[in-house]
Phi, psi and omega in degrees: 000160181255153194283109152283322179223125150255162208228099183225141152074345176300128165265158143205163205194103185297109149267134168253106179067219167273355182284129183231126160246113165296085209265331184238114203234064161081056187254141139253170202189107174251104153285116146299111163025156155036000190274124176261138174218139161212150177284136160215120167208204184257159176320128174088009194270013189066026180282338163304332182309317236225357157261350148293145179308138185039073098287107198246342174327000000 
């Protein structure tokens, strides 16, 4: 199958205040061809981000 996305090693990492909440801990990640994916959180989690265009954030 062809690799459409791969992924290595992603953090992401929230400051709140003085406070860093830590959301993405060292994720890998291949989609594949024909690979069905879906985001799922709750209201307000950013799940729209990472379908945006130049999300680099």
């Amino acid at each position: 199958m062809t690799k459409l996305i791969e992924i290595r090693d992603l953090s992401k990492v929230y400051e709140r205040g003085k406070q860093k909440v830590e959301v993405l801990h060292h994720i890998d990640l291949d989609v594949e061809q024909g690979d069905f994916l879906a985001l799922m959180g709750p209201s307000g989690s950013s799940k729209a981000g990472p379908s945006s265009p130049g999300c680099a954030s």
